[in-house]
C-alpha positions in Angstrom: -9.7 6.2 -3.8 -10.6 3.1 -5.3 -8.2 0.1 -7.4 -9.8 1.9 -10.6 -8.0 5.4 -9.5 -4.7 7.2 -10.4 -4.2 9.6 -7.9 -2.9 8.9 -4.6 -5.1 8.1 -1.5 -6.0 11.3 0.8 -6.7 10.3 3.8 -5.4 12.4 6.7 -2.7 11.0 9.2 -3.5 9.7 13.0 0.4 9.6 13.4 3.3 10.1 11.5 5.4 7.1 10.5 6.3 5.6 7.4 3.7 2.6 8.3 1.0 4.9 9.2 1.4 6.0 5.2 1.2 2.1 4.6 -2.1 1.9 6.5 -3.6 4.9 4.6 -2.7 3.9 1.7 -4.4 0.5 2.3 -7.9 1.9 3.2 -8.6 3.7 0.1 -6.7 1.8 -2.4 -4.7 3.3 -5.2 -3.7 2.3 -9.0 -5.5 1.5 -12.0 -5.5 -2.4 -12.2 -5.1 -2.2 -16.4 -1.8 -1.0 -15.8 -0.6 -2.6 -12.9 3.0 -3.5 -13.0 3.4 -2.9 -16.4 6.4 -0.7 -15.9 8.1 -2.7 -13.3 11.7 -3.4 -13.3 11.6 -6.7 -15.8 14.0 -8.0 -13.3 10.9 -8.3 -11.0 8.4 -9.7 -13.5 10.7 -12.3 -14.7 11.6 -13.9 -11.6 11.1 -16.9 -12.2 -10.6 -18.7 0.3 -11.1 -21.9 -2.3 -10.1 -25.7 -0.4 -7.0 -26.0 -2.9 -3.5 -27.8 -2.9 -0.8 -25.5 -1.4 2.1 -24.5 -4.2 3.7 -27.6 -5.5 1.2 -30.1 -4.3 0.8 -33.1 -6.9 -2.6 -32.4 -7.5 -1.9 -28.9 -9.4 -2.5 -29.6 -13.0 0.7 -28.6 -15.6 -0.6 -28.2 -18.6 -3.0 -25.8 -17.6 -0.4 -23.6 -15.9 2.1 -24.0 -18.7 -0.7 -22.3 -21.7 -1.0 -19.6 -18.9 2.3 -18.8 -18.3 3.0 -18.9 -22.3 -0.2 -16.0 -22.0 1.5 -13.7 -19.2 5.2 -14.0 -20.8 3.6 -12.6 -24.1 1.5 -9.9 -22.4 4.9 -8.8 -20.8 6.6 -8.5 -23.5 3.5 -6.5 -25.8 1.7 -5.2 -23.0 -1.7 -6.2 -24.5 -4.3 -5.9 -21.5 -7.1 -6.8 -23.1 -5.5 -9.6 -25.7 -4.5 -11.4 -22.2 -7.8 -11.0 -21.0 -9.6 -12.4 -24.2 -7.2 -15.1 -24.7 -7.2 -16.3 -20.8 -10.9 -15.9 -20.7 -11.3 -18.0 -23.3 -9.1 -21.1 -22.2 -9.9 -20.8 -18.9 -12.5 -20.8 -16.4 -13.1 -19.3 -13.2 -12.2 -22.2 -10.7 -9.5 -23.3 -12.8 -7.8 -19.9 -12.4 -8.4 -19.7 -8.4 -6.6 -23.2 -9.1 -3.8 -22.0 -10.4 -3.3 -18.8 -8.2 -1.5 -21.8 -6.1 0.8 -23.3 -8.8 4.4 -24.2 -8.1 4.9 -22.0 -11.0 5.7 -18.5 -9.8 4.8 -17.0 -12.9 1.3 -18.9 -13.0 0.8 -17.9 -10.2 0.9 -14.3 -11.2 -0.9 -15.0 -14.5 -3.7 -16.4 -12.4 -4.3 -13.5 -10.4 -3.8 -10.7 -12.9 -6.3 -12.6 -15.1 -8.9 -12.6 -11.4 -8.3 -8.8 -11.2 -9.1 -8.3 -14.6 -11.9 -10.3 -15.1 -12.6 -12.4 -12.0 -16.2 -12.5 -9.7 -16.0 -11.8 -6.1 -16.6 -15.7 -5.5 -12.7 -15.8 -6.0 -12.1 -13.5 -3.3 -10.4 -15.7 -0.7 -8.3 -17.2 -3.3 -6.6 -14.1 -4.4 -6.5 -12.9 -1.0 -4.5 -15.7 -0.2 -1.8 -13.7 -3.0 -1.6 -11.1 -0.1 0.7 -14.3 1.4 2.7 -15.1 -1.3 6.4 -15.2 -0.7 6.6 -13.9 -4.1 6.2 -10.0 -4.2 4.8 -9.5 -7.5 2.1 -12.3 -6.8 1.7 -10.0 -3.4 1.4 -6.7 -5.7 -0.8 -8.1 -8.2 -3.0 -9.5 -5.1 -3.8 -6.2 -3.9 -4.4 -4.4 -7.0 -6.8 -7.4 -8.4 -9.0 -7.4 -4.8 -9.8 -3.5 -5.1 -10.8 -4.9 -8.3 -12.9 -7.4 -7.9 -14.4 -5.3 -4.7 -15.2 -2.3 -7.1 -17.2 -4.3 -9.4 -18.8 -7.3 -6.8 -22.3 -5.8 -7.5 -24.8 -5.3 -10.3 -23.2 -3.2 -13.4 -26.1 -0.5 -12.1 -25.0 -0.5 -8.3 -20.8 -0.9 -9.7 -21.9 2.1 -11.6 -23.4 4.2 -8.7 -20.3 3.2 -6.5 -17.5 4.7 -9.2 -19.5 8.0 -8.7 -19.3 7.5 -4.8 -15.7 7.5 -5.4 -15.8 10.5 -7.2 -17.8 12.3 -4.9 -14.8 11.2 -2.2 -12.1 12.4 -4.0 -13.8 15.7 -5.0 -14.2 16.5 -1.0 -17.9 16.2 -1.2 -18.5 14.1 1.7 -22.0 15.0 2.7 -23.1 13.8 -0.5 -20.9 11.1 -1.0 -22.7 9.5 2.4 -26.3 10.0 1.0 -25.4 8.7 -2.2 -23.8 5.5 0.1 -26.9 5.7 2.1 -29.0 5.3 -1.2 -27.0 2.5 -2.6 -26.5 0.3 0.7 -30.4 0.9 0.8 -30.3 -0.9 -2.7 -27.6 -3.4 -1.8 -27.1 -3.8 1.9 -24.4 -6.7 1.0 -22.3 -4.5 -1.1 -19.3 -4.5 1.1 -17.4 -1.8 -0.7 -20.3 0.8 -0.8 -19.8 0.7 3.5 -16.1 1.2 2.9 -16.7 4.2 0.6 -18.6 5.9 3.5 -16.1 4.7 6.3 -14.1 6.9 4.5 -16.4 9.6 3.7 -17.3 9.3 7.5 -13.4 9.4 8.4 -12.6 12.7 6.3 -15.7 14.6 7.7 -14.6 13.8 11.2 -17.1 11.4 12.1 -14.7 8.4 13.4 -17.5 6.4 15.7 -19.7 6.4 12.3 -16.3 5.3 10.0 -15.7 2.3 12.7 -19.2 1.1 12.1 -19.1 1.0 8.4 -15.4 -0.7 8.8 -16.7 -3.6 10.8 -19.6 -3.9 8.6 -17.1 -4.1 5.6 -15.3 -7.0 7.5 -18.3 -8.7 8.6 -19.6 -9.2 4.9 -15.3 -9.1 4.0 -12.6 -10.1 5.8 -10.0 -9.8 3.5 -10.7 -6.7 3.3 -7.2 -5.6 4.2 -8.3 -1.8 3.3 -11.2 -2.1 6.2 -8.6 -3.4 8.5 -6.7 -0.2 8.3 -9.3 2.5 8.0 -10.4 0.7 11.3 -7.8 0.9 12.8 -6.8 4.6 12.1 -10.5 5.2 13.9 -9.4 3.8 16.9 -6.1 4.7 16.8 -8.1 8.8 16.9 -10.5 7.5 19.7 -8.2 7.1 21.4 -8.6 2.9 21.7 -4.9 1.9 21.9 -5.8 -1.6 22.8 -8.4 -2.1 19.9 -6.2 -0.4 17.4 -3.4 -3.0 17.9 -5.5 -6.2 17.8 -6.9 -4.5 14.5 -3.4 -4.3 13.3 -2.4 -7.7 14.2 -5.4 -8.9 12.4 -4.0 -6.8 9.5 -0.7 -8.5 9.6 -2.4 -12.0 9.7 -3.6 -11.2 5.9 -0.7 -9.2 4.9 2.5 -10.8 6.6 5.2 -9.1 4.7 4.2 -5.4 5.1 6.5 -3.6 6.7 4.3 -0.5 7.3 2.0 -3.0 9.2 4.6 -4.3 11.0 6.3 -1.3 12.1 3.2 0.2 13.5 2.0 -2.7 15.3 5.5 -2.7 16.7 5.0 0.8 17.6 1.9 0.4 19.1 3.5 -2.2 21.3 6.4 -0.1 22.5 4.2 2.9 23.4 2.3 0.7 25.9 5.6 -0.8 27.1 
Protein backbone atom coordinates (compact mmCIF):
# COMPACT_ATOMS: atom_id res chain seq x y z
CA UNK A 1 0.00 0.00 0.00
CA UNK A 2 2.74 2.21 0.51
CA UNK A 3 6.10 3.31 -2.14
CA UNK A 4 8.02 0.68 0.15
CA UNK A 5 5.45 -2.23 -1.11
CA UNK A 6 5.49 -4.88 -3.83
CA UNK A 7 2.21 -5.93 -4.22
CA UNK A 8 -0.40 -4.10 -5.98
CA UNK A 9 -2.79 -1.55 -4.42
CA UNK A 10 -6.34 -3.04 -3.19
CA UNK A 11 -8.54 -0.72 -3.12
CA UNK A 12 -12.09 -1.50 -4.29
CA UNK A 13 -13.60 0.27 -7.48
CA UNK A 14 -16.28 3.29 -7.42
CA UNK A 15 -16.53 2.67 -11.32
CA UNK A 16 -15.00 0.74 -13.76
CA UNK A 17 -12.65 2.43 -16.29
CA UNK A 18 -9.20 2.14 -17.01
CA UNK A 19 -8.73 5.72 -15.19
CA UNK A 20 -10.58 4.73 -12.18
CA UNK A 21 -7.65 1.86 -11.97
CA UNK A 22 -5.27 5.01 -12.35
CA UNK A 23 -6.91 6.75 -9.41
CA UNK A 24 -6.72 3.64 -7.18
CA UNK A 25 -3.58 3.02 -7.86
CA UNK A 26 -2.63 6.57 -6.94
CA UNK A 27 -4.08 6.55 -3.39
CA UNK A 28 -2.21 3.74 -1.95
CA UNK A 29 0.95 3.86 -3.87
CA UNK A 30 2.73 0.86 -5.23
CA UNK A 31 6.60 -0.22 -5.87
CA UNK A 32 9.56 -0.56 -3.91
CA UNK A 33 11.53 2.75 -4.61
CA UNK A 34 15.20 0.61 -4.45
CA UNK A 35 14.14 -0.80 -7.50
CA UNK A 36 12.41 1.62 -9.30
CA UNK A 37 13.00 1.54 -12.98
CA UNK A 38 15.74 -0.63 -12.89
CA UNK A 39 14.35 -2.93 -15.43
CA UNK A 40 12.97 -0.35 -17.85
CA UNK A 41 13.35 -0.55 -21.43
CA UNK A 42 17.17 1.15 -21.62
CA UNK A 43 15.59 2.89 -24.46
CA UNK A 44 13.64 4.85 -21.80
CA UNK A 45 16.44 5.47 -19.30
CA UNK A 46 18.80 6.70 -21.90
CA UNK A 47 16.77 9.29 -23.46
CA UNK A 48 18.77 11.74 -23.39
CA UNK A 49 7.99 23.62 -4.07
CA UNK A 50 11.85 25.36 -3.84
CA UNK A 51 11.91 29.21 -5.75
CA UNK A 52 14.34 27.71 -8.47
CA UNK A 53 15.23 28.51 -12.23
CA UNK A 54 12.92 26.68 -14.64
CA UNK A 55 15.03 23.92 -16.92
CA UNK A 56 17.68 25.62 -18.95
CA UNK A 57 17.70 28.89 -17.13
CA UNK A 58 21.39 30.39 -16.87
CA UNK A 59 21.48 30.24 -13.38
CA UNK A 60 21.54 26.24 -13.28
CA UNK A 61 25.02 25.34 -12.29
CA UNK A 62 26.93 22.58 -14.95
CA UNK A 63 29.41 21.14 -13.22
CA UNK A 64 27.31 20.04 -10.61
CA UNK A 65 24.89 18.39 -12.92
CA UNK A 66 27.60 16.93 -15.12
CA UNK A 67 29.40 14.64 -11.75
CA UNK A 68 25.68 13.67 -11.32
CA UNK A 69 24.81 12.58 -14.40
CA UNK A 70 28.38 10.67 -14.63
CA UNK A 71 26.69 8.97 -11.03
CA UNK A 72 23.21 7.88 -12.60
CA UNK A 73 24.85 6.60 -16.08
CA UNK A 74 27.03 4.27 -13.84
CA UNK A 75 24.22 3.11 -11.52
CA UNK A 76 22.38 2.18 -14.89
CA UNK A 77 24.69 0.36 -16.14
CA UNK A 78 25.73 -1.74 -12.53
CA UNK A 79 22.62 -1.26 -10.82
CA UNK A 80 24.29 -0.36 -7.50
CA UNK A 81 21.45 1.39 -5.27
CA UNK A 82 23.17 2.01 -2.50
CA UNK A 83 26.83 2.94 -4.32
CA UNK A 84 24.56 5.82 -5.94
CA UNK A 85 23.32 6.73 -2.87
CA UNK A 86 26.77 6.89 -0.96
CA UNK A 87 28.51 8.45 -3.70
CA UNK A 88 25.59 11.31 -4.41
CA UNK A 89 25.20 11.77 -0.70
CA UNK A 90 28.52 12.51 -0.41
CA UNK A 91 29.04 15.26 -3.28
CA UNK A 92 26.01 16.65 -2.85
CA UNK A 93 23.75 18.33 -0.60
CA UNK A 94 20.14 18.65 -0.10
CA UNK A 95 19.32 22.06 -1.83
CA UNK A 96 21.80 21.46 -4.39
CA UNK A 97 19.83 18.33 -5.47
CA UNK A 98 16.23 20.04 -5.38
CA UNK A 99 18.48 22.43 -7.66
CA UNK A 100 19.23 20.21 -9.97
CA UNK A 101 15.74 18.32 -10.14
CA UNK A 102 15.30 21.48 -12.72
CA UNK A 103 18.43 21.07 -14.93
CA UNK A 104 18.39 21.37 -18.64
CA UNK A 105 19.89 18.09 -18.41
CA UNK A 106 17.24 15.38 -18.73
CA UNK A 107 19.24 12.90 -17.17
CA UNK A 108 20.14 15.22 -14.16
CA UNK A 109 17.20 15.78 -13.75
CA UNK A 110 16.42 12.11 -13.12
CA UNK A 111 19.61 11.69 -11.08
CA UNK A 112 18.35 14.39 -8.81
CA UNK A 113 15.14 12.93 -7.98
CA UNK A 114 16.08 9.22 -7.69
CA UNK A 115 18.86 10.46 -5.29
CA UNK A 116 15.58 12.71 -3.23
CA UNK A 117 13.57 9.39 -3.10
CA UNK A 118 16.37 7.56 -1.85
CA UNK A 119 17.65 9.73 0.55
CA UNK A 120 15.90 13.06 0.50
CA UNK A 121 13.75 14.95 3.77
CA UNK A 122 10.26 15.92 3.17
CA UNK A 123 11.64 19.69 3.00
CA UNK A 124 12.18 18.68 -0.71
CA UNK A 125 8.71 17.78 -1.26
CA UNK A 126 7.50 20.49 -3.55
CA UNK A 127 10.54 20.19 -5.57
CA UNK A 128 10.12 16.64 -6.55
CA UNK A 129 6.48 17.12 -6.85
CA UNK A 130 7.22 19.51 -9.44
CA UNK A 131 8.74 15.91 -11.33
CA UNK A 132 4.97 14.93 -11.40
CA UNK A 133 5.23 17.86 -14.41
CA UNK A 134 8.03 16.96 -16.21
CA UNK A 135 7.64 16.53 -19.92
CA UNK A 136 10.05 13.77 -19.51
CA UNK A 137 8.28 10.41 -18.38
CA UNK A 138 10.97 8.84 -16.50
CA UNK A 139 11.61 12.14 -14.42
CA UNK A 140 7.45 11.78 -14.05
CA UNK A 141 8.02 7.91 -12.93
CA UNK A 142 10.75 8.51 -10.71
CA UNK A 143 8.68 11.59 -9.14
CA UNK A 144 6.04 9.42 -7.99
CA UNK A 145 7.92 6.63 -6.70
CA UNK A 146 10.48 9.08 -4.69
CA UNK A 147 7.22 11.20 -2.96
CA UNK A 148 5.67 7.85 -1.41
CA UNK A 149 9.17 7.80 -0.31
CA UNK A 150 9.87 10.67 1.24
CA UNK A 151 6.11 10.63 2.70
CA UNK A 152 6.78 7.02 4.25
CA UNK A 153 9.72 8.20 6.14
CA UNK A 154 8.81 12.34 6.86
CA UNK A 155 8.61 11.50 10.59
CA UNK A 156 10.77 10.27 13.54
CA UNK A 157 12.63 6.76 12.67
CA UNK A 158 10.07 5.63 15.84
CA UNK A 159 6.78 7.09 14.28
CA UNK A 160 8.28 5.92 10.26
CA UNK A 161 8.52 2.69 12.13
CA UNK A 162 4.93 2.51 13.67
CA UNK A 163 3.57 3.64 10.14
CA UNK A 164 5.28 0.62 8.03
CA UNK A 165 3.27 -1.59 10.50
CA UNK A 166 0.09 0.53 9.78
CA UNK A 167 0.70 -0.52 6.34
CA UNK A 168 0.85 -3.94 7.21
CA UNK A 169 -2.06 -4.02 9.20
CA UNK A 170 -3.86 -2.51 5.67
CA UNK A 171 -2.74 -4.87 3.49
CA UNK A 172 -3.50 -7.82 5.86
CA UNK A 173 -7.40 -6.60 5.97
CA UNK A 174 -7.14 -5.66 9.51
CA UNK A 175 -8.76 -2.43 9.39
CA UNK A 176 -10.13 -1.95 12.80
CA UNK A 177 -6.82 -2.16 14.10
CA UNK A 178 -5.03 -0.48 11.47
CA UNK A 179 -7.31 2.83 12.53
CA UNK A 180 -6.36 2.49 16.35
CA UNK A 181 -2.91 1.93 15.61
CA UNK A 182 -3.45 5.44 13.15
CA UNK A 183 -5.38 6.88 16.01
CA UNK A 184 -2.31 6.14 18.42
CA UNK A 185 0.26 7.52 16.13
CA UNK A 186 -1.64 10.83 14.80
CA UNK A 187 -2.05 11.18 18.76
CA UNK A 188 1.91 11.15 18.70
CA UNK A 189 2.28 13.13 15.56
CA UNK A 190 -0.72 15.00 14.53
CA UNK A 191 1.49 16.53 11.51
CA UNK A 192 2.33 13.21 10.07
CA UNK A 193 0.50 13.54 6.86
CA UNK A 194 0.83 10.00 5.71
CA UNK A 195 -0.40 8.33 9.07
CA UNK A 196 -4.17 10.25 7.98
CA UNK A 197 -3.77 8.77 4.52
CA UNK A 198 -3.13 5.24 6.01
CA UNK A 199 -6.47 5.54 7.73
CA UNK A 200 -8.34 7.23 4.83
CA UNK A 201 -7.75 4.14 3.44
CA UNK A 202 -8.33 1.88 6.26
CA UNK A 203 -11.62 4.06 6.69
CA UNK A 204 -12.31 3.58 2.73
CA UNK A 205 -12.01 -0.41 2.84
CA UNK A 206 -14.18 -0.73 5.99
CA UNK A 207 -16.91 1.28 4.40
CA UNK A 208 -16.62 4.34 6.27
CA UNK A 209 -16.36 7.01 3.22
CA UNK A 210 -17.48 10.31 5.37
CA UNK A 211 -14.56 9.32 7.83
CA UNK A 212 -11.96 8.46 4.61
CA UNK A 213 -12.90 12.15 3.20
CA UNK A 214 -11.89 13.70 6.50
CA UNK A 215 -8.57 12.03 6.79
CA UNK A 216 -8.08 12.91 2.79
CA UNK A 217 -8.49 16.59 3.36
CA UNK A 218 -6.40 16.54 6.40
CA UNK A 219 -3.64 14.83 4.29
CA UNK A 220 -3.93 17.79 1.73
CA UNK A 221 -4.16 20.43 4.21
CA UNK A 222 -0.70 19.46 5.83
CA UNK A 223 0.16 18.04 1.80
CA UNK A 224 -0.89 19.10 -1.25
CA UNK A 225 1.08 17.26 -3.41
CA UNK A 226 -0.24 14.60 -2.19
CA UNK A 227 -1.45 13.27 -5.53
CA UNK A 228 -2.49 9.86 -3.66
CA UNK A 229 -4.98 12.04 -1.21
CA UNK A 230 -6.37 13.67 -4.22
CA UNK A 231 -7.61 10.35 -5.52
CA UNK A 232 -8.69 8.54 -2.43
CA UNK A 233 -10.77 11.81 -2.14
CA UNK A 234 -12.15 11.69 -4.82
CA UNK A 235 -13.26 7.98 -5.02
CA UNK A 236 -15.19 9.14 -1.49
CA UNK A 237 -17.19 11.38 -3.25
CA UNK A 238 -17.40 9.85 -6.22
CA UNK A 239 -19.48 6.83 -3.55
CA UNK A 240 -21.34 9.69 -1.79
CA UNK A 241 -22.66 10.36 -4.37
CA UNK A 242 -20.92 14.23 -4.69
CA UNK A 243 -20.62 14.32 -8.54
CA UNK A 244 -19.78 18.02 -8.45
CA UNK A 245 -17.02 17.70 -5.63
CA UNK A 246 -15.53 14.59 -7.16
CA UNK A 247 -14.74 16.44 -10.42
CA UNK A 248 -13.13 19.63 -8.93
CA UNK A 249 -11.11 16.95 -6.87
CA UNK A 250 -10.03 15.50 -10.09
CA UNK A 251 -9.25 18.64 -11.80
CA UNK A 252 -7.14 19.45 -8.88
CA UNK A 253 -5.57 16.10 -9.48
CA UNK A 254 -4.70 16.89 -13.07
CA UNK A 255 -3.20 20.34 -11.99
CA UNK A 256 -0.27 18.13 -10.18
CA UNK A 257 -0.24 15.32 -12.61
CA UNK A 258 -0.97 16.89 -16.17
CA UNK A 259 0.04 13.90 -18.28
CA UNK A 260 -2.10 11.14 -16.73
CA UNK A 261 -4.32 9.80 -18.86
CA UNK A 262 -6.36 7.86 -16.17
CA UNK A 263 -6.88 11.29 -14.63
CA UNK A 264 -7.78 12.77 -17.58
CA UNK A 265 -10.16 10.29 -18.87
CA UNK A 266 -12.15 10.26 -15.77
CA UNK A 267 -12.43 13.80 -15.29
CA UNK A 268 -13.56 13.76 -18.87
CA UNK A 269 -15.98 11.23 -17.92
CA UNK A 270 -17.22 12.96 -15.10
CA UNK A 271 -17.99 15.78 -17.43
CA UNK A 272 -19.95 13.90 -20.05
CA UNK A 273 -22.14 12.16 -17.38
CA UNK A 274 -23.34 15.65 -16.32
CA UNK A 275 -23.70 16.81 -19.87
Amino acid sequence: MSAQRTQPARLPMSFTTNANRTAKLAWSGSGLFACLLLLAPASLLADSTHAAPRPGDPGMPSQPASMLVECYERFLKNHDIEGFRTTVSARYTEGTLSRLTLASDVNARRAAILALGLGGSFDCNASVAKGLKDTDPTVRALAGNALWAIWSRADTPENNATLDELQTLVERGRFEDAVKKANGLIARSPRFAEAYNQRAIAHYLSGRLAESAEDCRRVLELNPYHFGALSGLGQCQLRLRQRVEAIHTFRRAVELQPYSDGLRETVAELERAED
